[in-house]
C-alpha positions as CSV (number, residue, x, y, z in Angstrom):
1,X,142.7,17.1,43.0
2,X,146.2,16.6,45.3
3,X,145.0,12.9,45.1
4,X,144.8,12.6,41.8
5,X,148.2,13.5,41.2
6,X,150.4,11.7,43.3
7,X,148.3,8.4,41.8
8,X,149.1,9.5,38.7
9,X,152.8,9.8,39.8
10,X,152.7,6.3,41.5
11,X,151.1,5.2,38.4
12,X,154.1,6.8,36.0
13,X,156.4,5.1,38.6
14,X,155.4,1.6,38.1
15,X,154.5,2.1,34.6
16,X,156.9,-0.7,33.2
17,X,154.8,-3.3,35.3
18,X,151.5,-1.8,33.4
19,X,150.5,-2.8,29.8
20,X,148.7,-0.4,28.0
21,X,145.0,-2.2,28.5
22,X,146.4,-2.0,32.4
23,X,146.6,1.7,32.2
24,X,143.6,1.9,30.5
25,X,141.9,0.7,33.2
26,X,143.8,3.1,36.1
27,X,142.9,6.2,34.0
28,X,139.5,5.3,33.5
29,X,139.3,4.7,37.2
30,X,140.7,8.2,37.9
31,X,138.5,9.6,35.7
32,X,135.7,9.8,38.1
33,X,135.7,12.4,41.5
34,X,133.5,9.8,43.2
35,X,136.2,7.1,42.6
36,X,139.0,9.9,43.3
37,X,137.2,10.3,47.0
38,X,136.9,6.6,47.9
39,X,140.6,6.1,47.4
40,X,141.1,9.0,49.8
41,X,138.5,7.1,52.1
42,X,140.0,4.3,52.2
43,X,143.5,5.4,52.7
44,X,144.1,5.9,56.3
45,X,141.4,2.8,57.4
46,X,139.1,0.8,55.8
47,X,135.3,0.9,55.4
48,X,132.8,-1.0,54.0
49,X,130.9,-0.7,50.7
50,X,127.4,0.4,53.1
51,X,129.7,3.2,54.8
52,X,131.8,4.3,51.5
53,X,127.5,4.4,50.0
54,X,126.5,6.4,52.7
55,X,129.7,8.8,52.8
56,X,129.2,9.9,48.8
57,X,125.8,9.6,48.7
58,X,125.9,6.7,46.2
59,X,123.6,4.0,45.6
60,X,124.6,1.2,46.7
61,X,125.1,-0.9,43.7
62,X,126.9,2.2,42.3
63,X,129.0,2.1,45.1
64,X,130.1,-1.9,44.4
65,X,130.5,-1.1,41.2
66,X,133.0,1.6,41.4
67,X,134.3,-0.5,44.4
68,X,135.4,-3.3,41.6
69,X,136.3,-0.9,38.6
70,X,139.4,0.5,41.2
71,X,140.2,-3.0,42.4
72,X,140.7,-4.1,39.0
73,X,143.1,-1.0,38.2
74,X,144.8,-2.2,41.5
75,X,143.9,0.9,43.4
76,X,142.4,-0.9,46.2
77,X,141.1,-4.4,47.3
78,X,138.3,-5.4,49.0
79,X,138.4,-7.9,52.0
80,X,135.1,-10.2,52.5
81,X,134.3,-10.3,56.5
82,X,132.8,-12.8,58.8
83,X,130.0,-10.6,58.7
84,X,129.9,-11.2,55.0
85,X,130.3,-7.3,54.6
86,X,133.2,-6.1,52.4
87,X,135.7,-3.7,53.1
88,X,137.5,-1.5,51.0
89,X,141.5,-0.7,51.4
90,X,143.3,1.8,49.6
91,X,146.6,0.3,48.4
92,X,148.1,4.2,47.5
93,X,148.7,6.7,50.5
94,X,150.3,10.1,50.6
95,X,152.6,10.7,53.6
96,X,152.6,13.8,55.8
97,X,156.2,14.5,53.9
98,X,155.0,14.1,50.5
99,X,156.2,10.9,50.0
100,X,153.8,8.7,47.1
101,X,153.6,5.0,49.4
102,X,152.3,2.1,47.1
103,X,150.3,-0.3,50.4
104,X,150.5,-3.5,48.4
């Protein structure tokens, strides 16, 4: 829940930059506690789509899937490795004080 709202306050702070198909897309994002939890994954480090799987108990394609539906909201982005595995970043953090950090 905490995570939920200071993205929703990052999102009303950078709402001039979002159209309203663009917040479409960040609520319907939000609208999922699976989703919610790999933000907060993904926040400190990053991990790839076979660890975020294994972490939520998701199937795999679910996992890439909800993986892309946040990237596209610009919630995270995803990195290819050499390994060809893809790692997920959270591009919102909250700081020990409170503070709302956009990462991008």
């Amino acid at each position: 829940m905490t995570i939920m709202i200071f993205i929703c306050f990052v999102i009303i702070g950078t709402m001039n930059k979002l159209n309203l198909s663009g917040l479409k897309q960040v609520f319907s994002a939000l609208a999922n506690e699976k989703r919610l939890k790999m933000i907060e994954l993904c926040s400190d480090n990053g991990l790839t789509i076979t660890e975020l799987s294994k972490i939520l108990n998701l199937n795999y394609s679910i996992t890439v899937e909800y993986s892309s539906m946040l990237e596209k909201a610009k919630l995270i982005k995803k990195e290819r490795n050499d390994d060809r595995t893809v790692t997920v970043k959270s591009l919102v953090r909250l700081n020990n004080n409170g503070e709302i950090q956009r990462l991008d």
